[in-house]
C-alpha positions in Angstrom: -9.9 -4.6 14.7 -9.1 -6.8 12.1 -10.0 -4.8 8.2 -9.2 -6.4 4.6 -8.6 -2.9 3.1 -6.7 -3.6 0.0 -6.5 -6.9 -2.1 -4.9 -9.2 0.5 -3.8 -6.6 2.7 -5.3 -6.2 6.7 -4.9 -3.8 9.2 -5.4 -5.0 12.9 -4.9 -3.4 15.8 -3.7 -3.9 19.5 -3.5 -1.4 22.4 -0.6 0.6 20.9 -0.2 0.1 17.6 -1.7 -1.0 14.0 -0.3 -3.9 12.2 0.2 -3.8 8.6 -0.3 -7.6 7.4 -0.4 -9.9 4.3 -2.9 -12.9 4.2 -1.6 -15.8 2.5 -3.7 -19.1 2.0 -1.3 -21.9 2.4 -2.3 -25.8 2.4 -1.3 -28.0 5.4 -0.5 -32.0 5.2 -4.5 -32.8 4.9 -4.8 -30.1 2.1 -7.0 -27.6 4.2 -6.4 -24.0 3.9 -4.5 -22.4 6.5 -4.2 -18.3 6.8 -1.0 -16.7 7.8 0.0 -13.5 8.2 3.1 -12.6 6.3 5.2 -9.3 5.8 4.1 -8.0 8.7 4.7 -4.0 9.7 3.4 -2.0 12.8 2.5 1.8 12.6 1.6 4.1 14.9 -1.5 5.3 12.9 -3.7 4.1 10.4 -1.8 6.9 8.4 1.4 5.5 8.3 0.0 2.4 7.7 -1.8 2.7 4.9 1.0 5.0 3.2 3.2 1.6 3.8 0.5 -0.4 1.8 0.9 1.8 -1.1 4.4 1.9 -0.9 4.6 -2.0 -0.9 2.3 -2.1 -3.8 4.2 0.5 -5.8 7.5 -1.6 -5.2 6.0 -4.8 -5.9 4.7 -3.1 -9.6 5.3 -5.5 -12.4 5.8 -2.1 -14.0 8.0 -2.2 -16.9 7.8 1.8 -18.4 6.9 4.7 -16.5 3.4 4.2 -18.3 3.1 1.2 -16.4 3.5 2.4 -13.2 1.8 5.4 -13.5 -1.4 3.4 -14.3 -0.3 1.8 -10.8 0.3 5.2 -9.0 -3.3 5.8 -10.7 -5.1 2.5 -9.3 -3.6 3.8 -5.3 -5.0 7.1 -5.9 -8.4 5.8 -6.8 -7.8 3.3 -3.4 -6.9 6.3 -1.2 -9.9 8.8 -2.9 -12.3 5.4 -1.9 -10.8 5.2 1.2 -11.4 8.6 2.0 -14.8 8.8 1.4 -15.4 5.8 3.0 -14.0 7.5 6.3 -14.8 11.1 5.5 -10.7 11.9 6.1 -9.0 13.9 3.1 -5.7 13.8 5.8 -5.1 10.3 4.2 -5.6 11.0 0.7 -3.2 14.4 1.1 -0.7 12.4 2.4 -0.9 9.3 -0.2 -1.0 12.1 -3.3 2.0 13.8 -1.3 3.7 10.2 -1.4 3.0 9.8 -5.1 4.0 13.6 -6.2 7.4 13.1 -4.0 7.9 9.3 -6.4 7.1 11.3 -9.6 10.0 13.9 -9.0 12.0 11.1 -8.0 11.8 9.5 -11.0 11.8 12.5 -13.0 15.1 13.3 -11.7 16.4 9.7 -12.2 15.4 10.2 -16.1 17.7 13.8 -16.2 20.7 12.0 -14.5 20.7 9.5 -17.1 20.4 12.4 -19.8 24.0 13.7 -18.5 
């Protein structure tokens, strides 16, 4: 299995796990294209590896207000809602939403400790 899911983002397979990987296009001595994978991660299911995409987009946000990266937040959500149809799973998009709510508080706690 080898999927472009997201952007530049693939998820391939072997016998035991799925791989998590980055396609960059670099240029070798003659100027030709070559494709490497880079940050590379390896889940156990499609579940955890997907939730590991969003989280690496989320910290990679050029976000610079909460506004900002809400209208991130909101881009994965609309990724995972697609995704789900796609596959006919809601499991992933429960667990994606359950990955944004638990960022959300996080931040809305962050935003009372600086108020003390």
């Amino acid at each position: 299995m080898d999927i472009n899911i997201y952007k530049d983002y693939h998820i391939k397979s072997d016998k035991r796990q799925y791989i998590l990987s980055k396609q960059v296009v670099l240029k070798n001595e003659d100027k030709e294209d070559i494709i490497r994978d880079d940050d590379v991660t390896y889940h156990s299911t499609m579940e955890n590896a997907i939730n590991e995409l969003c989280s690496k987009e989320l910290r990679s946000s050029k976000a610079t207000s909460l506004i900002e990266l809400k209208k991130d937040m909101n881009t994965l959500q609309e990724f995972c809602t697609e995704l789900c149809n796609q596959i006919g799973d809601d499991s992933l998009m429960s667990q994606c939403l359950q990955a944004d709510i638990i960022k959300e508080e996080r931040i809305k706690a962050k935003r009372e400790l600086r108020k003390l």
